[in-house]
NUVOPA-556837 format. One line per field, with one value per residue (C-alpha): residue number from 1; x, y negated, z negated. Coordinates in nm, 2 decimals, padded with zeros to 4 digits. Layout:
<drentis>
seq	NUM:...
east	X:...
north	Y:...
up	Z:...
</drentis>
This chain:
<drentis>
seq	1:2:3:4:5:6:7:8:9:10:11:12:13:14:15:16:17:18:19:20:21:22:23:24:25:26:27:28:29:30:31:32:33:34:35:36:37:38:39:40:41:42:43:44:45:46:47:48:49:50:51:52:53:54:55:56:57:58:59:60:61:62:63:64:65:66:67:68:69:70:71:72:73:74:75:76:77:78:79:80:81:82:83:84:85:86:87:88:89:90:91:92:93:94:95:96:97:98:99:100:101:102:103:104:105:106:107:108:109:110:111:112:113:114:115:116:117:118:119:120:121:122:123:124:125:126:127:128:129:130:131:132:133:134:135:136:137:138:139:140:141:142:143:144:145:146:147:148:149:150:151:152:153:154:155:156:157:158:159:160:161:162:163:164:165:166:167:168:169:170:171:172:173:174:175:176:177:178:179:180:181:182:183:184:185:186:187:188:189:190:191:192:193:194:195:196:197:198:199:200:201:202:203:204:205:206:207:208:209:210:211:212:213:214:215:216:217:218:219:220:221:222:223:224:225:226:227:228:229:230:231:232:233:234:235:236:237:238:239:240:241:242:243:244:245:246:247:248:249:250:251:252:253:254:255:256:257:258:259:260:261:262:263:264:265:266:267:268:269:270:271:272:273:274:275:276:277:278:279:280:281:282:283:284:285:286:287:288:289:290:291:292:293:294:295:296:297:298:299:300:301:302:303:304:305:306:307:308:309:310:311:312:313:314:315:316:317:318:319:320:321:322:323:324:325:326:327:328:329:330:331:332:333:334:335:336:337:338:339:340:341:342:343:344:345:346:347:348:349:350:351:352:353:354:355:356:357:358:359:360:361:362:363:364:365:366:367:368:369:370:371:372:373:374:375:376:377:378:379:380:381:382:383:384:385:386:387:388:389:390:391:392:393:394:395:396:397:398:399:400:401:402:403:404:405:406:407:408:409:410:411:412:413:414:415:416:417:418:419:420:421:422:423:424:425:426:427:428:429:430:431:432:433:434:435:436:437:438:439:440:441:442:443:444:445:446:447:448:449:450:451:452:453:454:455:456:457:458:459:460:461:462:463:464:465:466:467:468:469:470:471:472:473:474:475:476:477:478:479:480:481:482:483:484:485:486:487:488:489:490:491:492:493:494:495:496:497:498:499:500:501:502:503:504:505:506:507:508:509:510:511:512:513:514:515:516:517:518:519:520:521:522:523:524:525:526:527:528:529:530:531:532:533:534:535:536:537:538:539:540:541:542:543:544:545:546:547:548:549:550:551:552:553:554:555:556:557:558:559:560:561:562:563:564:565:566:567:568:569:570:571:572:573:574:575:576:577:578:579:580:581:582:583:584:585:586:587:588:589:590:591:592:593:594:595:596:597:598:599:600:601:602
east	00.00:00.11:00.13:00.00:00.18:-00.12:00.14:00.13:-00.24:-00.12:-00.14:-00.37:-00.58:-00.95:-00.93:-00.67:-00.91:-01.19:-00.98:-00.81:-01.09:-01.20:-00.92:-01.03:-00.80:-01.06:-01.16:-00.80:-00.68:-00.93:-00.85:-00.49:-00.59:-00.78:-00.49:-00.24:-00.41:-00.23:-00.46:-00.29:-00.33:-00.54:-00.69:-00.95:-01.26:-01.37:-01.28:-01.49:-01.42:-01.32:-01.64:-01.85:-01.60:-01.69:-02.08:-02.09:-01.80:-02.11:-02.39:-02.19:-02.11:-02.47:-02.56:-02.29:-02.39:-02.78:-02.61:-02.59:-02.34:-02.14:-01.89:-01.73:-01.73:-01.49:-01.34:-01.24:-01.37:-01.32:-01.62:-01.54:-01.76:-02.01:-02.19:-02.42:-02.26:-02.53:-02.27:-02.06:-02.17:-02.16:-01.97:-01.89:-01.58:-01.78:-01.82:-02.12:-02.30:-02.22:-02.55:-02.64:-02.78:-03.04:-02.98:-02.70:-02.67:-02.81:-02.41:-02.31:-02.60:-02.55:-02.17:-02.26:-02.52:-02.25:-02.02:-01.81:-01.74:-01.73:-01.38:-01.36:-01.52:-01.23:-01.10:-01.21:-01.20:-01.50:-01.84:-01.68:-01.55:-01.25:-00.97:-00.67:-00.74:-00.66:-00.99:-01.07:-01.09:-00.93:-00.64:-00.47:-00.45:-00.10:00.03:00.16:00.44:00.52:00.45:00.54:00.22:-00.08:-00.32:-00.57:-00.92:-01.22:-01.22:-00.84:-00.86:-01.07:-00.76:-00.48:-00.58:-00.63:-00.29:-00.09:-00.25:-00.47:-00.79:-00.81:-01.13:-01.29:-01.57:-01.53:-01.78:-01.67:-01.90:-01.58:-01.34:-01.27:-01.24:-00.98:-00.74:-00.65:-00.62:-00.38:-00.18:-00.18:-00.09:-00.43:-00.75:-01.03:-01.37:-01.62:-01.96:-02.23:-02.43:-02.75:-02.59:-02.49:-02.77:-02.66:-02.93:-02.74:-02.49:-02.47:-02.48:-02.23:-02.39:-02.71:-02.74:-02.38:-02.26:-02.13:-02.01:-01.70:-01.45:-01.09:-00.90:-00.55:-00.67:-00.90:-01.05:-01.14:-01.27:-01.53:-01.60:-01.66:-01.91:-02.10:-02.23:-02.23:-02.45:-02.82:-03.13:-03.24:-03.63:-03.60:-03.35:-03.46:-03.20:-03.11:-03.13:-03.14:-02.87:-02.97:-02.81:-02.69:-02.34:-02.03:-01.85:-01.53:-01.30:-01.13:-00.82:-00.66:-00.92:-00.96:-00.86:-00.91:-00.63:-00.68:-00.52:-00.40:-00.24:-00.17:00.04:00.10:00.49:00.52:00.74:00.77:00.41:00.45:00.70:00.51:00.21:00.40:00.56:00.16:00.09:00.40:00.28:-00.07:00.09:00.27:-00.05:-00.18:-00.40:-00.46:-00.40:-00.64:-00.59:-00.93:-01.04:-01.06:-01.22:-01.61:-01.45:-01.25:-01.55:-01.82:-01.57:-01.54:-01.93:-01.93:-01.73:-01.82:-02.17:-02.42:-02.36:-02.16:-02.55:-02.62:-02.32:-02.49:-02.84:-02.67:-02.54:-02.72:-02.90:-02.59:-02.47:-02.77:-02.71:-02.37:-02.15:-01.81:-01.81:-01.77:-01.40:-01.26:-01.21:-01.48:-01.74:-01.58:-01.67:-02.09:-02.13:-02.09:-02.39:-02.61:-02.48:-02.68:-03.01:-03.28:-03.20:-02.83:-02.94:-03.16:-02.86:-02.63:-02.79:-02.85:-02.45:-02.41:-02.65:-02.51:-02.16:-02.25:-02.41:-02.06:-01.86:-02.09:-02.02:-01.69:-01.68:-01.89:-01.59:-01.35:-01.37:-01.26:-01.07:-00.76:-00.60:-00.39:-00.55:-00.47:-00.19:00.03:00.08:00.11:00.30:00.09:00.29:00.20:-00.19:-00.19:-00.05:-00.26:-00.55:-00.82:-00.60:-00.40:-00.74:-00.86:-00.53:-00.59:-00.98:-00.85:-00.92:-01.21:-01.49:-01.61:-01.71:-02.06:-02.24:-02.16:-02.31:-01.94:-01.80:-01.43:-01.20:-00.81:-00.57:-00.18:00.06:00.46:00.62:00.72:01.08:01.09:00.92:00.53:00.25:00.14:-00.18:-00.44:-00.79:-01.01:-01.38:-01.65:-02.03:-02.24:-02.31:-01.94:-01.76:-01.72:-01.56:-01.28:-01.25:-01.21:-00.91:-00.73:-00.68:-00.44:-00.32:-00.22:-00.04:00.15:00.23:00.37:00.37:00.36:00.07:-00.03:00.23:00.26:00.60:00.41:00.43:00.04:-00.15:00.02:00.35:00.55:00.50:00.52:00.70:00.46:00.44:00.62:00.41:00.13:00.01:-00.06:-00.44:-00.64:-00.94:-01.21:-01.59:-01.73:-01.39:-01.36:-01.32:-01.66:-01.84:-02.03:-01.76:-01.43:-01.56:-01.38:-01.05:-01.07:-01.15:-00.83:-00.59:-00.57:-00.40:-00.46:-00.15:-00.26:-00.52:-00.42:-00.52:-00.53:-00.31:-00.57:-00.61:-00.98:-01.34:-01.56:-01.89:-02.17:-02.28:-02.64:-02.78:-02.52:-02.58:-02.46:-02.40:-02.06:-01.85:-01.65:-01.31:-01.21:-00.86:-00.92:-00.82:-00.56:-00.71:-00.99:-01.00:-00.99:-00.97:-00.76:-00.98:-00.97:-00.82:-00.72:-00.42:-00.42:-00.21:-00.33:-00.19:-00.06:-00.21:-00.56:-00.57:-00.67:-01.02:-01.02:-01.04:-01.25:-01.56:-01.51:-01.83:-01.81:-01.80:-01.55:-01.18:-00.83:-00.64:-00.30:-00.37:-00.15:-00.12:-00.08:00.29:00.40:00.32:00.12:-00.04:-00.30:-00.65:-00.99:-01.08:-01.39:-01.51:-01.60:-01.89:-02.08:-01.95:-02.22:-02.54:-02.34:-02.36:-02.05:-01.98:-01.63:-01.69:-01.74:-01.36:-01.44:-01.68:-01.76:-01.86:-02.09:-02.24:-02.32:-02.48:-02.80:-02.93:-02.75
north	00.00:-00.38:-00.60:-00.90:-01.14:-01.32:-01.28:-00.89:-00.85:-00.82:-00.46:-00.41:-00.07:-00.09:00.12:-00.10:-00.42:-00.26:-00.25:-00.52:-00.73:-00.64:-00.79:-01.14:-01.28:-01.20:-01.54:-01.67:-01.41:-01.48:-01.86:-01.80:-01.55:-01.86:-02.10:-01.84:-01.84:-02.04:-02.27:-02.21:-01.79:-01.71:-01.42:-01.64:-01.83:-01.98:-01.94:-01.92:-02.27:-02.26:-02.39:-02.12:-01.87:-02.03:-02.02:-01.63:-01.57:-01.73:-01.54:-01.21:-01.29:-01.29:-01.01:-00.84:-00.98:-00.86:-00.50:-00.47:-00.20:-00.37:-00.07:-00.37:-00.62:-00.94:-00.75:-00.95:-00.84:-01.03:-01.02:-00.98:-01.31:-01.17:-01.03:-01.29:-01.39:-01.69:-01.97:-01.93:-02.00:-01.76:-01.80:-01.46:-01.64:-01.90:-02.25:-02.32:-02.02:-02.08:-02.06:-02.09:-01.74:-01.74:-01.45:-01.17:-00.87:-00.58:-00.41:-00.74:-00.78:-00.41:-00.45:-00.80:-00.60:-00.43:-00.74:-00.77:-01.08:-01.20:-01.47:-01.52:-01.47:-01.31:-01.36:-01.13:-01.05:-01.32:-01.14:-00.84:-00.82:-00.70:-00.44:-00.68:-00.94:-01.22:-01.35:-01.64:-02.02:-01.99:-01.80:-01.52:-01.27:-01.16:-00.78:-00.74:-00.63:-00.78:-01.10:-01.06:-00.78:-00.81:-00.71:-00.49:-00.61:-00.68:-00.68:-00.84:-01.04:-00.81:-00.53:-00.82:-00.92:-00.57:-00.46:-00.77:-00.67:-01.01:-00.75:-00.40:-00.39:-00.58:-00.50:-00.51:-00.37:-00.06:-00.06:00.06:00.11:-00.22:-00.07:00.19:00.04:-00.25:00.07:00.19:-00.10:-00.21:00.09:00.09:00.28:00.25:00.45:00.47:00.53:00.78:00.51:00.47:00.53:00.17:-00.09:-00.35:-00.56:-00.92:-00.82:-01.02:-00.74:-00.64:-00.32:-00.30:00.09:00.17:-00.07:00.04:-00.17:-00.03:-00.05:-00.13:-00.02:00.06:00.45:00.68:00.71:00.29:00.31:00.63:00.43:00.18:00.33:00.53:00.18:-00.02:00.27:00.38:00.39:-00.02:00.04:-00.28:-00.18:-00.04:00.20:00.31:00.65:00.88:01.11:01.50:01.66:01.91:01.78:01.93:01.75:01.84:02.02:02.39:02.43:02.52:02.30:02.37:02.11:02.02:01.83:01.66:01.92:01.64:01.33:01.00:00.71:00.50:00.57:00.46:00.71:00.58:00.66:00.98:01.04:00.96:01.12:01.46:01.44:01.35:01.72:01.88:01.71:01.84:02.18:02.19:02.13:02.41:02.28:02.48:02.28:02.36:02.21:02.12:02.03:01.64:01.55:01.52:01.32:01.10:01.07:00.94:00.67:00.56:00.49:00.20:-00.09:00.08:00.12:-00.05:-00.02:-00.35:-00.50:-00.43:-00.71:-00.98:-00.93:-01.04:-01.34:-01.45:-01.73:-01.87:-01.75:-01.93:-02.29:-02.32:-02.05:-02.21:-02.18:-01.84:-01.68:-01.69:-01.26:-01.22:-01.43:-01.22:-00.92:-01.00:-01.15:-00.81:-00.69:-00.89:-00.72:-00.33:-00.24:-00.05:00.26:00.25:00.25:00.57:00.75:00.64:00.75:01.08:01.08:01.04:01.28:01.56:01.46:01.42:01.76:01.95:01.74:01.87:02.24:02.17:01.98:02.34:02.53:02.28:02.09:01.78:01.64:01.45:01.21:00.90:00.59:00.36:00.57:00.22:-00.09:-00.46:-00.76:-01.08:-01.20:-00.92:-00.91:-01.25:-01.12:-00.81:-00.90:-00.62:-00.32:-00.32:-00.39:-00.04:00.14:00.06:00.25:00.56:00.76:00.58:00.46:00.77:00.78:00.61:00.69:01.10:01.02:01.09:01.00:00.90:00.78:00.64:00.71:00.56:00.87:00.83:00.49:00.48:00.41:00.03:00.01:-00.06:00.20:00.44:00.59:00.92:00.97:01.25:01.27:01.52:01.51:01.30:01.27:01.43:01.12:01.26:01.56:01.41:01.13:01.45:01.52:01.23:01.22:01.50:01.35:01.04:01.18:01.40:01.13:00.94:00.61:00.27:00.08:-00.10:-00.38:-00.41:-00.20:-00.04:00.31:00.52:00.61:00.96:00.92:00.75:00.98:00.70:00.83:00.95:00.60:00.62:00.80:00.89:01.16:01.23:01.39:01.51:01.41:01.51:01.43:01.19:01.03:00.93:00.52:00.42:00.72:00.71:00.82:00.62:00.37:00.63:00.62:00.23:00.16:00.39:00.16:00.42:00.34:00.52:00.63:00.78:00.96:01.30:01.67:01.98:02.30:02.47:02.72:02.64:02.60:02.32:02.34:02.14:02.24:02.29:02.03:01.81:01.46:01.24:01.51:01.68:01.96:02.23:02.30:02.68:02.84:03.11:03.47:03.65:03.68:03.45:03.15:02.85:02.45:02.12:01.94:01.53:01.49:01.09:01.09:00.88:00.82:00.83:00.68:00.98:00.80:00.81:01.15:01.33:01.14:01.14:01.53:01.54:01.36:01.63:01.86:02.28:02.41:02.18:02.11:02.05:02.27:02.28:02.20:02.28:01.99:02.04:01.87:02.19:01.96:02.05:01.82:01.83:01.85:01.90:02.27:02.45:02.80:03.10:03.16:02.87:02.91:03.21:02.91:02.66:02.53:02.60:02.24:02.34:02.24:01.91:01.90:01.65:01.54:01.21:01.33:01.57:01.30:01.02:01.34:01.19:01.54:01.71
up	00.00:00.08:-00.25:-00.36:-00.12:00.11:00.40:00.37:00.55:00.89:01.02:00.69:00.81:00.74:00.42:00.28:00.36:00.14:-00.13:-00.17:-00.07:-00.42:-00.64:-00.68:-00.42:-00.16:-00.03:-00.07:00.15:00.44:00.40:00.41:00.77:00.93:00.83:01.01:01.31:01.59:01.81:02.12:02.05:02.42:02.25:02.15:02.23:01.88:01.53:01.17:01.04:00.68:00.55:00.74:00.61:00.25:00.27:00.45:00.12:-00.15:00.06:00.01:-00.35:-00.48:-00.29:-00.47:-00.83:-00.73:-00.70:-00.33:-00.24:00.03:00.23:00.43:00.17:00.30:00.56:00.88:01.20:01.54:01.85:02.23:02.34:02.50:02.19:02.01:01.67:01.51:01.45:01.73:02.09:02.33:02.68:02.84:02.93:03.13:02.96:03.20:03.07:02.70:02.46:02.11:01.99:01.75:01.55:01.56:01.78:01.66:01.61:01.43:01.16:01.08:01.05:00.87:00.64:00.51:00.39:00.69:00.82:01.20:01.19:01.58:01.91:02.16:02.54:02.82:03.17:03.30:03.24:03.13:03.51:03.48:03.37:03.32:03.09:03.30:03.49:03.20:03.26:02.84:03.00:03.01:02.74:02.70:02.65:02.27:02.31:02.58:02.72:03.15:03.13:03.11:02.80:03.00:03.00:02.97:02.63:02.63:02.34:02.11:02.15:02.09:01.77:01.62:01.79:01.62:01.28:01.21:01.20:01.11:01.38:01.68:01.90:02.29:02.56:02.74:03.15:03.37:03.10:02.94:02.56:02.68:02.91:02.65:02.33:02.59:02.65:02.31:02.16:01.95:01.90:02.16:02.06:02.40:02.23:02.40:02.56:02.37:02.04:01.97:02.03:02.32:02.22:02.22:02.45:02.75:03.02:03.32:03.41:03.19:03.22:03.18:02.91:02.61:02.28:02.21:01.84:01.84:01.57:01.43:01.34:01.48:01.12:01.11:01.43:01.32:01.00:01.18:01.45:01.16:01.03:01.39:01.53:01.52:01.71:01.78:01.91:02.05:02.33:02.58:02.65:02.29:02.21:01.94:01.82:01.88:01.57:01.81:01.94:01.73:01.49:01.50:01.80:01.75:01.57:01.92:02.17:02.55:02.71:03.05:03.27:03.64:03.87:04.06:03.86:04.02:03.89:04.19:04.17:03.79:03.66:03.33:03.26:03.45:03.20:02.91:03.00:03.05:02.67:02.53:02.73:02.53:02.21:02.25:02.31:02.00:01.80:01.95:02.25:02.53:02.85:03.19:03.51:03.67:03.98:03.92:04.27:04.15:03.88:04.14:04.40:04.05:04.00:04.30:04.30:04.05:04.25:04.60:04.59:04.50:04.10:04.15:04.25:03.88:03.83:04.06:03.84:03.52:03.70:03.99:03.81:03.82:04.13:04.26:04.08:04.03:04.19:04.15:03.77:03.83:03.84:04.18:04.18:03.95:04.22:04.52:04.36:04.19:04.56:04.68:04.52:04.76:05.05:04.90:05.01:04.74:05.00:04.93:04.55:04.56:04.81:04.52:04.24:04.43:04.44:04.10:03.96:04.20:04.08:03.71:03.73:03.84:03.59:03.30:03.45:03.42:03.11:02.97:02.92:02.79:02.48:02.62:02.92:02.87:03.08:03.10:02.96:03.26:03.56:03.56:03.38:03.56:03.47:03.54:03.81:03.98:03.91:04.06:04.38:04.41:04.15:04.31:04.43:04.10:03.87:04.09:03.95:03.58:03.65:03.78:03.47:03.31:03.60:03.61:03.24:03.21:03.54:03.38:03.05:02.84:02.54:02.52:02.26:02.37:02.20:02.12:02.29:02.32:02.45:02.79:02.77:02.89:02.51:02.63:02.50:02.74:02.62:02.64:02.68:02.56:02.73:02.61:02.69:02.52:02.15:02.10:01.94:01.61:01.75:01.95:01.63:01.39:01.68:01.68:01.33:01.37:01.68:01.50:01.24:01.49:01.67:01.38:01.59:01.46:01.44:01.68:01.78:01.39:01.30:01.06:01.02:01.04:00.72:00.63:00.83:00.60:00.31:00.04:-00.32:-00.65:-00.85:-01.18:-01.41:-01.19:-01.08:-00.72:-00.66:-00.32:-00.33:-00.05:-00.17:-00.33:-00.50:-00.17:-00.06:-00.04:-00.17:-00.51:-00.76:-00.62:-00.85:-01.16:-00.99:-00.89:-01.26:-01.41:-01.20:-00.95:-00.60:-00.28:-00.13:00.22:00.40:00.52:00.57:00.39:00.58:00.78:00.52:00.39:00.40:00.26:00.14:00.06:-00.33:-00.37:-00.69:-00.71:-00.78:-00.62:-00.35:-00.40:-00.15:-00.29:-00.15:-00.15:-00.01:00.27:00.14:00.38:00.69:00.67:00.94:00.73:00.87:00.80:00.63:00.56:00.21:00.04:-00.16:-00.50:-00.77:-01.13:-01.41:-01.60:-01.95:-01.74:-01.55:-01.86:-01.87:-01.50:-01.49:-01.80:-01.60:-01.33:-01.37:-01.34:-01.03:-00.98:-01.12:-01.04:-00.96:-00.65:-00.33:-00.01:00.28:00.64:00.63:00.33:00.05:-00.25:-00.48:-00.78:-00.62:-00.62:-00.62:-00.66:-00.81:-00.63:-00.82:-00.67:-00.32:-00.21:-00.25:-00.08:00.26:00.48:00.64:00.75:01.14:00.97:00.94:00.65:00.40:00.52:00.85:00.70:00.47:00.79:00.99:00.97:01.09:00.83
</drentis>
């Protein structure tokens, strides 16, 4: 954990926000994150003023003192600009459109319901029009880690400030593949939602039927977090949809996954390169790797900036088209004006297309567990997306335009550097409604990986296996000790500290104990020959002087006992007795018990 310093929340992850948003410095630190905040920084549109910061930080305080429990209390979140935020205008990167919404987005007032706090409005790519993060009349948003490149768009500025650590998550829109290709280049977290499962009621559209509000974030466990709150049926939009209960949560110990029998990376060999040692990695966790045929994945992309999909474009802008054209982003006008040129008969011969192609990419999607591909085949400088601003904005697509018109889900991921230092990122697409399967993934992926975070330095939650505090002692805990859940509240109040998330060795099974209030799982070791699971442990240190009363407040079935990680360690944990395991619900697919526990078809 960072200390006390206010200069030490940069590359803060969203666990450690929650935390230490609750040590009486909270407002402090938010002002002292405005004042940081340089005015010519491009990845932004507007910013909280420090008044507004001060009435949203009184509004959450008496909610607090009525007993509202607030999972985001104080933490700092930043908003692509073309989601409504009440106080801040909305432009879509287009000063002439700009408008004052009324009320929040449906996303923002759940994530705003919780105590988190909108602090900015972010760059993008001109109506979300875009995969480089360069098409804005606020300017271009610059790659973090380097300058010369670009940021990847559309959601540019949404992926900047979560890569250089002033957020711990952002919200961008994800049509073509705007909240992957910036993850990738910025060496972050980039969830896809099923569309349907987050409301886009608020959301200046692109593609009405194909977008998707998307998370940034610095882990694959944020950005779940993150979506379990943010999502949920909105009956007010049109094309929400429920979840069916009936997806997996959580991917084999040894997936299936699919690879593109034919890779392209238009001569970068650098990403060639990097791409091949994320294949190796995935190997050596024990994936098994399946070359597909990727053409029915090729010819779907393909479909949404040739066809007529790109008329969907011209209906969210033609008002303006038709008043005042030249407001409108040079590239960005040459492509919406395209639209005008399809006929309703190319529409129904397109959507033909795309359900014939949609239908052989779910057979081959049925025996895999996911695909996985690179993020983007090739990164650009700007220089060079100024020269060739449509043919290189069609390379950065080549794994992700596909996505939408098939119905997918899709998280990107950081992977190895490419060895001029910038990120070079993967993919992983299932069907729909299988996000919290390839997020249960990633987590050991990350931790694999043992990258930095983001263009932060710092190392990832679990990597950098930080040493027992002096007179502690170090305990697993997996249910409802967890950050957030009902009982944390007993380690919080002994001056416990958490130290990491992490997993158990795949060596157990979790269950869900019948009676137990609040509801409580039971952790059990697998006996010799029994297939057991890594399951989602936190790791916190206890005041030796306090662990006695700790463990005494831990009711039967349950006690501590030693617990075996996945890196070899052991530690004092939570363990459970036999005796109570034959009434108990197995939940082990979960992979962990908040999964289980935002199942709202559990």
């Amino acid at each position: 954990m960072a200390d006390d310093r206010m200069d030490d929340f940069r590359g803060w992850t969203l666990g450690e926000w929650r935390e230490r948003q609750l040590d009486g410095r909270g407002l402090e630190r938010l002002e002292a994150l405005l004042a940081s905040l340089e005015d010519d920084d491009t990845a932004w549109i507007s910013r909280l003023s420090t008044d507004g910061l001060s009435a949203r930080w009184q509004a959450l305080e008496a909610r607090r003192a009525a007993g509202e429990q607030l999972s985001l209390f104080g933490v700092p979140f930043a908003v692509k600009d073309n989601i409504d935020v009440a106080g801040f205008d909305t432009t879509a990167a287009c000063p002439e459109f700009a408008y004052a919404p009324s009320e929040d987005a449906e996303v923002i007032a759940r994530l705003q319901a919780q105590g988190a706090i909108a602090i900015g409005k972010t760059n993008l790519d001109q109506f979300a029009t875009g995969l480089v993060g360069t098409r804005s009349p606020y300017g271009a948003v610059t790659n973090a880690f380097d300058p010369r490149y670009v940021s990847g768009g559309s959601s540019a500025g949404s992926a900047s400030v979560v890569a250089r650590g002033l957020v711990p998550f952002s919200l961008g829109t994800d049509t073509a593949g705007s909240g992957r290709v910036p993850a990738g280049f910025n060496n972050i977290v980039g969830l896809k939602p099923t569309r349907g499962w987050f409301s886009n009621r608020g959301l200046v559209p692109a593609c009405r039927t194909l977008d998707c509000i998307s998370i940034f974030a610095l882990t694959a466990e944020d950005a779940e977090t993150v979506a379990e709150i943010a999502g949920g049926y909105d009956p007010q939009d049109p094309y929400s949809r429920r979840h069916p209960g009936t997806a997996p949560v959580a991917l084999p110990i040894a997936p299936r996954l699919g690879i593109p029998d034919k890779l392209e990376f238009f001569g970068d060999t650098q990403a060639e390169a990097a791409f091949a040692a994320a294949i190796s990695r995935l190997e050596a966790l024990g994936a098994e790797l399946v070359e597909i045929d990727y053409a029915p994945f090729a010819k779907l992309a393909a479909e949404l900036y040739q066809g007529p999909w790109v008329a969907e474009r011209t209906a969210a802008v033609e008002a303006l088209l038709e008043t005042d054209s030249d407001a409108i982003e040079p590239t960005v006008r040459g492509i919406v004006q395209e639209g005008f040129t399809y006929s309703a008969l190319d529409v129904f011969k397109a959507e033909y297309r795309r359900a014939e192609l949609s239908r052989t990419i779910g057979q081959v999607l049925n025996d895999l567990d996911a695909l996985v591909v690179p993020t983007s085949p090739t990164i650009r400088t700007i220089a060079e997306m100024a020269e060739q601003p449509v043919a290189y904005n069609a390379q950065f697509g080549t794994y992700t335009n596909f996505t939408n018109l098939a119905d997918l889900s899709a998280l990107a991921l950081p992977a190895d550097f490419r060895s001029d230092g910038l990120p070079a990122g993967i993919t992983l697409i299932a069907p729909a409604w299988h996000d919290r399967a390839l997020t249960h993934f990633a987590r050991r992926w990350q931790q694999a990986l043992a990258a930095p975070l983001g263009a932060t330095g710092r190392p990832a939650p679990g990597v950098a296996k930080v040493e027992q505090a002096a007179g502690c002692v170090r305990v697993a805990v997996v249910g409802a000790h967890l950050t957030g859940m009902p009982l944390n509240f007993q380690l919080i109040t002994r001056d416990a500290r958490l130290v990491e998330q992490t997993l158990t060795a795949p060596r157990y099974r979790l269950y869900a104990l019948a009676g137990t209030v609040p509801p409580k799982p039971g952790l059990a070791r697998c006996a010799d020959g029994e297939e057991g699971c890594a399951i989602i442990v936190e790791l916190w240190d206890v005041p030796t002087a306090r662990f006695g009363e700790f463990v005494a407040e831990i009711p039967a079935p349950l006690g501590i006992g030693n617990l075996e990680l996945e890196d070899g360690r052991w530690v004092k944990g939570f363990i459970c007795e036999g005796a109570a395991l034959p009434s108990a619900r197995d939940i082990t697919a979960y992979g962990g018990w908040r999964a289980f526990i935002a199942d709202p078809n559990r």
